[in-house]
N, C-alpha and C positions, 0 to 999 in steps of 0.2 A: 445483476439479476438475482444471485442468491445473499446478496449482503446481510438485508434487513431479518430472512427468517434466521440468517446464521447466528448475525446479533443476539439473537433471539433465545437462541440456542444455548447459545455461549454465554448470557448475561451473567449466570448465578455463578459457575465458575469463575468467572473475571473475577467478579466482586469477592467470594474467596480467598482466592489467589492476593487479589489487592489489598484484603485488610491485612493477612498474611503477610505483607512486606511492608505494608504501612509504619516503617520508622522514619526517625529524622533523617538518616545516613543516605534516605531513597526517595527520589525524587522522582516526578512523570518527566523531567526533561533529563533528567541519567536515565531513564530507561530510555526515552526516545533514544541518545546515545548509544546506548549498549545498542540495541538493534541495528541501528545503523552500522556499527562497526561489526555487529555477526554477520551485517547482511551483504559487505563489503568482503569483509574473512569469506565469506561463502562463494560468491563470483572468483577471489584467486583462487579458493580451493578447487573448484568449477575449471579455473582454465587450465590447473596443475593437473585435470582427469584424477582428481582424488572425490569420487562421486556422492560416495555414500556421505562420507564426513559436510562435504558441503551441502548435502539433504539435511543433516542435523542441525547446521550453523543458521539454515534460512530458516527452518520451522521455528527455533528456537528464537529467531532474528523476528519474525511476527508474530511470536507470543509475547514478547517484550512491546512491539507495534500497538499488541491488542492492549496490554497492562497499561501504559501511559495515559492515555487517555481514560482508562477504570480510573487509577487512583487520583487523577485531576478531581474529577466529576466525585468521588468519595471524599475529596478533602473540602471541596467544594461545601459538600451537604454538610459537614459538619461544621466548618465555619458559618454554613448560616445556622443551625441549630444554635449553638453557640451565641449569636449576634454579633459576630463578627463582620468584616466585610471580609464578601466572595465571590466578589468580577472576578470572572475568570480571565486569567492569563490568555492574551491573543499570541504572545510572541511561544508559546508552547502548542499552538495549533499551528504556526508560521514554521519552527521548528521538524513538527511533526512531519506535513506535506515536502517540507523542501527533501526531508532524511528519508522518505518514500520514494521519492522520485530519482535520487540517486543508488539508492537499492534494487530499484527494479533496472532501470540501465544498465546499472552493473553486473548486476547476472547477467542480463542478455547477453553484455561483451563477454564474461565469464565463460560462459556458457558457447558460445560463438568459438573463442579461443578453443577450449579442450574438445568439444566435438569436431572443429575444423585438422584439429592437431592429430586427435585419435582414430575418427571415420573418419577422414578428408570429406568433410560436410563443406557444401559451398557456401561463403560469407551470405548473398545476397538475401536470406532468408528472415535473416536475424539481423538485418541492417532494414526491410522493411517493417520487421518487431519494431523497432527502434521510430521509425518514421513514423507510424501509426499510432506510437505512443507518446511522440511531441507531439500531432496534432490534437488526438482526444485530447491530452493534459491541457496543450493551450485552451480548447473549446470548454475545458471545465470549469481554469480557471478563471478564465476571461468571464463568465458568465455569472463565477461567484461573487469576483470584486464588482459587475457592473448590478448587480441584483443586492447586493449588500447599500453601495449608493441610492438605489432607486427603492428601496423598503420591501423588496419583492422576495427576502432571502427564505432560505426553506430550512427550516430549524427538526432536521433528524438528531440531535443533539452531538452530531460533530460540528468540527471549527470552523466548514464551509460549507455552501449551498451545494451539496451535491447533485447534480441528474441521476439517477439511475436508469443504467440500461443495462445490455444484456452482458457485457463486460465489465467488471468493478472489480473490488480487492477481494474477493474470495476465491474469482476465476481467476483471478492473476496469480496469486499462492497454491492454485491447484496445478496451474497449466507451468510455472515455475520448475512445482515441486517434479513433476512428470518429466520435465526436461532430465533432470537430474535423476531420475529412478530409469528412463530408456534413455540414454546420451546418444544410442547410435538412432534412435529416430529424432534425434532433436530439431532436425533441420524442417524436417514434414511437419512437426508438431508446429512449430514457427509458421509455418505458412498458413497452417489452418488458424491461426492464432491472430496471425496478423490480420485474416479475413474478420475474422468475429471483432477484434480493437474497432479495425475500419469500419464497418457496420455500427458496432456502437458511436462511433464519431459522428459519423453522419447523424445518426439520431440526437446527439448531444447539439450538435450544430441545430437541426433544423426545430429542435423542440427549445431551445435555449432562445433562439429569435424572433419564436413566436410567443414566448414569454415575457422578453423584453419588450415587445412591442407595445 
């Protein structure tokens, strides 16, 4: 829901930030990496109940999320300036998705582990995260790869046709980030969470079918 004005938001610093790292030794698929592995570092730190530090590893773990993609699209523009070729890379948007979707799983369990261990919070909360969060992801991506076939794809200038709805990656790094700043409500926050996923799925579902059709 809040993606597109965030992007928005955040353009001018990305692009900063990105020319700023913009050498040969840095790449958009080492950053994909680095975040990934902050955002893995973050879920142990998470189920070791070390809170704060794992708040700094995930924030850090999607500002890297947000760079990769800045400096793709930056090197891009200059290769075609240049007259270069500058297809972009698909297996770096292939990359990106897959290192997303194991980052937020992992906090979940991260996060599941050390509140269950610290407030004996009960599992089934963050095991519903979890369910809610395979179906939306199936219903997103199944609709990008069957819309990218059929000519119907929807060019926000990421790697795939995204839906928007009322859950996306902004409220996912907020309501993340919240787990980790209250750990002993993490279990309530889950549950409100999993309602708003589920809600957006179903919208993903039924607006994606009447699209394909």
């Amino acid at each position: 829901m809040l993606d597109r004005s965030l992007r928005a938001v955040l353009a001018r610093p990305l692009e900063v930030t990105a020319a700023a790292l913009d050498r040969p030794g840095i790449t958009p698929d080492r950053l994909t990496v680095l975040g990934l592995a902050l955002g893995v570092a973050s879920a142990v730190t998470a189920g070791l109940q070390l809170w704060w530090v794992a708040l700094v590893l995930w924030l850090v773990s999607r500002i890297a999320d947000g760079l990769d993609g800045t400096l793709a699209r930056r090197r891009r523009r200059l290769a075609e300036s240049q007259g270069r070729d500058s297809a972009p890379s698909h297996a770096g948007g292939f990359l990106d998705i897959t290192a997303d979707f194991v980052v937020y799983g992992a906090t979940v369990v991260g996060v599941a582990f050390g509140a269950t261990a610290q407030f004996g919070a009960p599992w089934w909360p963050f095991l519903l995260v979890l369910l809610v969060y395979y179906v939306n992801g199936t219903a997103f991506l199944a609709f990008s790869s069957i819309a990218e076939r059929t000519g119907r794809t929807i060019d926000d200038g990421r790697s795939l046709s995204f839906l928007g709805r009322i859950a996306e990656g902004t409220e996912t790094i907020a309501v993340h980030s919240l787990w980790l700043i209250l750990p002993f409500w993490a279990w309530q926050i889950a549950l409100v969470w999993a309602l708003f996923v589920a809600v957006s799925a179903v919208q993903r579902i039924v607006v994606g079918y009447r699209s394909l059709r």
